[in-house]
C-alpha positions as CSV (number, residue, x, y, z in Angstrom):
1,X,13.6,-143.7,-102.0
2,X,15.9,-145.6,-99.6
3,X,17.6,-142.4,-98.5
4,X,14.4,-141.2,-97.8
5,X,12.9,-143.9,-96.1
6,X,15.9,-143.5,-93.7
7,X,15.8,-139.9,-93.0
8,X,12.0,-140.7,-92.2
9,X,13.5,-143.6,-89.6
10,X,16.3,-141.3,-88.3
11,X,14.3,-138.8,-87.5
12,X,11.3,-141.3,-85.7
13,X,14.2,-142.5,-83.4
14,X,15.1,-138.9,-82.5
15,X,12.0,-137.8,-81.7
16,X,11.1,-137.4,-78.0
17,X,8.9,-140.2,-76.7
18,X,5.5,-139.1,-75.8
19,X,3.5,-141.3,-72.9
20,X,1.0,-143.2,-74.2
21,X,-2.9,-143.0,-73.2
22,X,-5.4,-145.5,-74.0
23,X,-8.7,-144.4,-75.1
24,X,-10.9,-141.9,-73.3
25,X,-7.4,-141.7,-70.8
26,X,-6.4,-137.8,-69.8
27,X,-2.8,-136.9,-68.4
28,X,-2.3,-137.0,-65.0
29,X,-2.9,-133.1,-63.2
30,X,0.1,-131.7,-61.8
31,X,-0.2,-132.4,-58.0
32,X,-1.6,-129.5,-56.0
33,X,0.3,-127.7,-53.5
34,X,-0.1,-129.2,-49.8
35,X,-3.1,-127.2,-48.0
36,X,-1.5,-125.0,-45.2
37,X,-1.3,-127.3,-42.0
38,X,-3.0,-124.9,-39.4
39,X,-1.7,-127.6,-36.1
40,X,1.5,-127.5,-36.9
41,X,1.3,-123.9,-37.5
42,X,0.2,-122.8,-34.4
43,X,2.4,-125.5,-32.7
44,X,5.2,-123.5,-34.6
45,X,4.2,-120.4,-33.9
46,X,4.2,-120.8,-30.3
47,X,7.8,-122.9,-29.9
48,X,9.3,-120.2,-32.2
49,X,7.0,-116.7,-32.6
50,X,4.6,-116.2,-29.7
51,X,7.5,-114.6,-26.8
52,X,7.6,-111.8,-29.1
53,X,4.5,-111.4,-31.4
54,X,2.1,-112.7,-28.7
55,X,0.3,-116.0,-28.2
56,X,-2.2,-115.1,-30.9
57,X,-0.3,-113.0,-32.9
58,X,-1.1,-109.1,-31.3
59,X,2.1,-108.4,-30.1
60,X,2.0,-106.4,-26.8
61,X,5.6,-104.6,-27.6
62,X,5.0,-101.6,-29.5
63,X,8.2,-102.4,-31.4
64,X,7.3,-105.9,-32.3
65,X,4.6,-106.2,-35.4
66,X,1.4,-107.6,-34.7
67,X,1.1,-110.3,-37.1
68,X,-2.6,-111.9,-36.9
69,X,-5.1,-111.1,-39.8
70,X,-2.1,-110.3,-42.0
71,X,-2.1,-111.2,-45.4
72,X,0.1,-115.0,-45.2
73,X,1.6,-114.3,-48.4
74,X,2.8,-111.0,-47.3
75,X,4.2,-113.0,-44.3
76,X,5.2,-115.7,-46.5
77,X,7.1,-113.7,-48.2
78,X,8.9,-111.8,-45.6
79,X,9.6,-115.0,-43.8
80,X,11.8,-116.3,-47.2
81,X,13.3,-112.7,-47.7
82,X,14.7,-112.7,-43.6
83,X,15.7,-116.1,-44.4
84,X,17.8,-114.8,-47.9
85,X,18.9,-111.9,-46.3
86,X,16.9,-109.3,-48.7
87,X,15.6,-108.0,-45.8
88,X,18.3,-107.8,-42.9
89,X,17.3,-108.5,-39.5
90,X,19.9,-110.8,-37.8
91,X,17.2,-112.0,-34.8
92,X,14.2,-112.5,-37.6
93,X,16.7,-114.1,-39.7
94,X,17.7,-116.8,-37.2
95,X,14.4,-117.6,-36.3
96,X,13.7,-118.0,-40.6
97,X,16.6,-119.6,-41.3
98,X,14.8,-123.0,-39.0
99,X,11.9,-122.9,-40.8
100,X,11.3,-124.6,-43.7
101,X,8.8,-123.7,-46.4
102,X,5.8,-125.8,-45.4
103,X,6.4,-124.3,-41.5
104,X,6.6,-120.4,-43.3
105,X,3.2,-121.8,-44.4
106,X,1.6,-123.0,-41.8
107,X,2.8,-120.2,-39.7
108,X,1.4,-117.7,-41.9
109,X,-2.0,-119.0,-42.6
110,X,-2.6,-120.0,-39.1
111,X,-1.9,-116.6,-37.3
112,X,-3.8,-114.3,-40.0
113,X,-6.9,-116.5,-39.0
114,X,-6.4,-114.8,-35.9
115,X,-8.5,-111.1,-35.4
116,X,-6.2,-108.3,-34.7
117,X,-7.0,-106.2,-31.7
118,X,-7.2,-102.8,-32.6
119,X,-5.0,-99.8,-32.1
120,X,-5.3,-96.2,-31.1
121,X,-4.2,-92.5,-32.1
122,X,-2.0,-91.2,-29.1
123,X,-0.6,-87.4,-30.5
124,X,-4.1,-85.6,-31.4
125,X,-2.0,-82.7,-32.9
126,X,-0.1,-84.8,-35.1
127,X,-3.1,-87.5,-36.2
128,X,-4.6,-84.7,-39.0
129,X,-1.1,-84.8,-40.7
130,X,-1.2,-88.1,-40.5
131,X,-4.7,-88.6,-42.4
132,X,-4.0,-85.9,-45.0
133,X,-0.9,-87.6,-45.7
134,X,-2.0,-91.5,-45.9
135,X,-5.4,-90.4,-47.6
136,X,-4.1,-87.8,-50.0
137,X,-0.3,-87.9,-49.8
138,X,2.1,-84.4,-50.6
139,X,1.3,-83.8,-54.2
140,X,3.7,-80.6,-54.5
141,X,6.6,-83.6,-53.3
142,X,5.1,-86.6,-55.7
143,X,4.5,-88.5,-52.3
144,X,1.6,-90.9,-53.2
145,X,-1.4,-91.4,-50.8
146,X,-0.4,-94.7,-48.7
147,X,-4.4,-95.7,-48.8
148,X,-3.9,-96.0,-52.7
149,X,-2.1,-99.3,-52.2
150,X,-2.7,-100.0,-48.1
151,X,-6.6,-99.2,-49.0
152,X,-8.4,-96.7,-46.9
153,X,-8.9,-98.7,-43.7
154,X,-6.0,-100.1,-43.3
155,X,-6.7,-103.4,-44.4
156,X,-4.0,-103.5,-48.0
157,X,-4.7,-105.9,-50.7
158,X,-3.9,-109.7,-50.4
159,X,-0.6,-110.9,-52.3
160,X,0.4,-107.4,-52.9
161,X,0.5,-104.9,-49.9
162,X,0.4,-105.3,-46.3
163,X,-2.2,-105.1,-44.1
164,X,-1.9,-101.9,-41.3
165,X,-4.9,-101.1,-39.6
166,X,-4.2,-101.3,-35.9
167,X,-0.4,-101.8,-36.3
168,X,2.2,-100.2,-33.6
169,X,3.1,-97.1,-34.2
170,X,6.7,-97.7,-33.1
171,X,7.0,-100.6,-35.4
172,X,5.7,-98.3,-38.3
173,X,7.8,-95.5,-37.2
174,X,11.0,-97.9,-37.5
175,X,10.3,-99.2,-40.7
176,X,9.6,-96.3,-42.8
177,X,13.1,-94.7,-41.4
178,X,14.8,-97.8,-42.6
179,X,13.4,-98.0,-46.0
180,X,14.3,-93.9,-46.1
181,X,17.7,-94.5,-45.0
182,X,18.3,-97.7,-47.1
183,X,18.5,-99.9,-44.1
184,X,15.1,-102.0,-45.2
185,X,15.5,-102.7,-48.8
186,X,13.2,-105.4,-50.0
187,X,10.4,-102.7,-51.2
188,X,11.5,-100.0,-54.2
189,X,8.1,-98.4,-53.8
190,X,8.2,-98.5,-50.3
191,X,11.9,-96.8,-50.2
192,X,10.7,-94.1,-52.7
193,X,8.3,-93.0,-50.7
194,X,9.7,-93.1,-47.5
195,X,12.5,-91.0,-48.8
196,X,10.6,-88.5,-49.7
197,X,9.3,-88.4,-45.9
198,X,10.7,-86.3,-42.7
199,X,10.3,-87.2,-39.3
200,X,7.6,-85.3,-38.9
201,X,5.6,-87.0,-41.1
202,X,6.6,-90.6,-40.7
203,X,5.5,-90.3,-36.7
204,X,1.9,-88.7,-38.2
205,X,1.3,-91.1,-40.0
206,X,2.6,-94.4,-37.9
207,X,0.1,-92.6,-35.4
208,X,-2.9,-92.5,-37.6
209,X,-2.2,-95.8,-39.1
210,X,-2.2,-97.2,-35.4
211,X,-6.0,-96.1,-34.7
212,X,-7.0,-97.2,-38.2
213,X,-10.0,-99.5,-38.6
């Protein structure tokens, strides 16, 4: 009995000690995450983003994304990943590498509150490739439709893919021949399609993407 009655002790002392709650009390909620501060991020945006994206976000250099109405997690994210170096741009990852989180936030949520001007076809002849391609894709080459995960007006699917009605077509243009030429790699699915693409077809549809709405 005594042998047991000390097992019984040792093992109460070992035990981790649990908080204790007086009647009717619940735990404490985990705090919630800080709401997006939208003054600071348009006081960010403009010290730091607005000479090259424009003051509300539609950049006016064709090979400068515009930015407003995109998804902020998608921005979010690319903020962090110029910031890591996943995605390698030595100007965007200057700029990242001063922001903190909370600013990537801020940033983010304040300029997709901003409406994005729209764009427009330029190359008539090459626009129809460009629709069959982002509405149907090139089924004998396994290239998927782009409106299966950009949706069919452009406007992608929060948290996952990227908004693109009305963006530059030069912008568009660039990034698809980096993620076929493995100079953009933060995107498998991105870089398997893409590779699959000549430039033929990557200026079609950067053009037709650029008069979606």
């Amino acid at each position: 009995m005594k042998l047991l009655a000390s097992m019984l002790i040792a093992a109460a002392l070992a035990a981790p000690a649990l908080p204790a709650f007086s009647a009717g009390e619940t735990p404490a909620a985990p705090p919630k995450a800080a709401k997006p501060d939208l003054v600071k991020g348009e006081a960010s945006f403009t010290a730091v983003c607005a000479a090259c994206h424009g003051a509300d976000g539609n950049s006016a250099i064709a090979a400068n994304p515009k930015l407003s109405q995109q998804h902020p997690e998608y921005l979010i994210k690319q903020l962090q990943e110029f910031k890591s170096g996943k995605r390698n741009d030595p100007v965007m990852k200057g700029f990242a590498s001063a922001l903190s989180d909370d600013d990537m936030k801020n940033i983010a949520y304040w300029v997709t509150s901003k409406t994005a001007k729209p764009g427009f076809a330029k190359d008539k002849e090459l626009v129809s490739l460009g629709e069959r391609i982002y509405r149907g894709g090139i089924a004998d080459r396994n290239i998927a439709a782009c409106a299966g995960c950009h949706s069919p007006n452009g406007s992608g699917i929060p948290a996952q893919y990227p908004r693109l009605s009305g963006q530059h077509a030069d912008y568009t243009t660039k990034q698809l021949v980096e993620f076929r030429d493995g100079k953009r790699g933060n995107s498998i699915q991105m870089t398997q399609v893409a590779a699959k693409l000549n430039d033929k077809e990557i200026k079609a549809v950067s053009d037709y993407i650029a008069g979606l709405r």
